[in-house]
Phi, psi and omega in degrees: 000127185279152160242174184233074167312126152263127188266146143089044210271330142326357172288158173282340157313277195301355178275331152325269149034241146326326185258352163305327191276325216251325166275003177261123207282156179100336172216147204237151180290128156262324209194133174214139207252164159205174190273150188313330157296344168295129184282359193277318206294129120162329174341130164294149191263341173279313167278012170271326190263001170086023183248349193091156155358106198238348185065045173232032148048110193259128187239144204295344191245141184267343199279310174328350197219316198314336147350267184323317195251180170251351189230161110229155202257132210191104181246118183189229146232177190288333172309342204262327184253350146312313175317261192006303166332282186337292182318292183304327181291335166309324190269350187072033200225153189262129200233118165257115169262134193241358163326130132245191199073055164251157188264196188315298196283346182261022150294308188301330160278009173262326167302355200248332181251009177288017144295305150268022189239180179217088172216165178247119154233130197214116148341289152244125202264001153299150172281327166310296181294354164283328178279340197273320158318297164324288178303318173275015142299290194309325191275335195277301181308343166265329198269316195292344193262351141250032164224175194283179138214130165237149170255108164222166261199115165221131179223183187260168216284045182232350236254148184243318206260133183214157340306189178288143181288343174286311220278331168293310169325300181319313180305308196288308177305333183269348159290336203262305174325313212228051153049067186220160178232123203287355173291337179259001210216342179294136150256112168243041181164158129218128171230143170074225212251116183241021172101168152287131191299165206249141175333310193246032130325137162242132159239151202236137191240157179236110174232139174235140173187160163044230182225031184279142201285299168152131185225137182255150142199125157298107177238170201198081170280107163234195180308121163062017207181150193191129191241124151237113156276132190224137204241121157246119170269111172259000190203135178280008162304321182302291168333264181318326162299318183292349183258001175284310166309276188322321200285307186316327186291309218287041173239343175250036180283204179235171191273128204158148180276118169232181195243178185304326183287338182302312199299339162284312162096046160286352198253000000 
């Protein structure tokens, strides 16, 4: 039986989570942390998340426990999951992060340490937005290099980070398709008079309100005609079961960073 720590197990993710893990066969909760200040530590990690009792001690440290487990699952931000990285990769333990917004320098340390690690880092971790990844690889190579493609990213208003680490992943996929680079070719805003759009533009459009989990859609505006896929997350259960999937391949990988499409076997 693999086991699992969840960091940040007390979330409204983490509790997601926790009950992912406890429906999934092969793998079991050991452990779930919160920050030191948090009223959950000392807490059942089952009756916090609403499964019952499990005789698991929710503990303020990931270094204090990472022993017990064989994986841990990590929703969190990037600074709270670099530690996290750090830790597991020290321990020699297999890590999935469901983070986004890291920047440049935690890519360079998780590629500078993918020889000795074992992780999954995905922007999103539905098996839906995996396929939808998938499909916007494909279309932008038929499509893309005449018809327009814009992106737009609607969550709900708690939400920090913009645009969503998926709609960029959307983005990096359809630049990447149709041999273009997206730091030179990205739009994330337009106001006032801006010109004719220019051909080889991508625009990643943003929307925040309410309590929406969180929606994507890709279109491929051409002449008389516009193809959009489009993926709505009404529950953040998907996510937490794909990251329940992931923790499970990526402990019997070979050590390397990879991503939800490998843990799919989509590549």
């Amino acid at each position: 039986m693999i086991k699992a720590i969840v960091t940040g197990c007390a979330g409204k993710m983490g509790r997601r989570i926790v009950n992912a893990v406890e429906n999934t066969e092969g793998i079991e909760i050991c452990g779930g942390t919160e920050v030191a200040s948090s009223p959950f530590v000392g807490q059942d990690i089952g009756e916090v998340a609403g499964i019952g009792k499990k005789g698991v001690p929710i503990s303020a440290s990931l270094a204090d426990i990472i022993g017990t487990c064989d994986v841990v699952i990590d929703f969190s931000v990037p600074s709270a999951s670099l530690e996290h990285f750090l830790i597991a990769h020290e321990a020699g333990k297999a890590i999935v992060i469901g983070t986004t917004g890291f920047n440049e320098d935690h890519w360079k340390t998780f590629d500078s340490m993918a020889k000795s690690s074992r992780a999954v880092i995905a922007p999103n971790m539905s098996v839906g937005v995996n396929v939808l990844f998938k499909l916007v690889r494909e279309a932008a190579r038929i499509m893309g290099k005449t018809y327009d493609i814009e992106i737009v990213e609607m969550h709900h208003n708690l939400k920090e980070d913009a645009p969503s680490g998926t709609a960029v992943k959307l983005a990096e996929i359809a630049a990447e398709a149709v041999g273009r680079d997206l730091k030179k070719v990205g739009v994330y805003g337009r106001q006032g008079v801006t010109g004719k759009r220019k051909p080889e533009e991508m625009g990643v459009m943003t929307l925040r309100g309410g309590d929406v989990v969180g929606e994507h859609t890709v279109m491929f505006a051409g002449t008389g005609e516009r193809v959009e896929l489009t993926h709505r997350a009404w529950s953040r259960d998907n996510f937490a079961n794909g990251s329940a999937l992931a923790a499970k391949w990526v402990v019997a990988q070979p050590n390397g960073v990879y991503d939800m499409q490998d843990a799919l076997g989509l590549k």
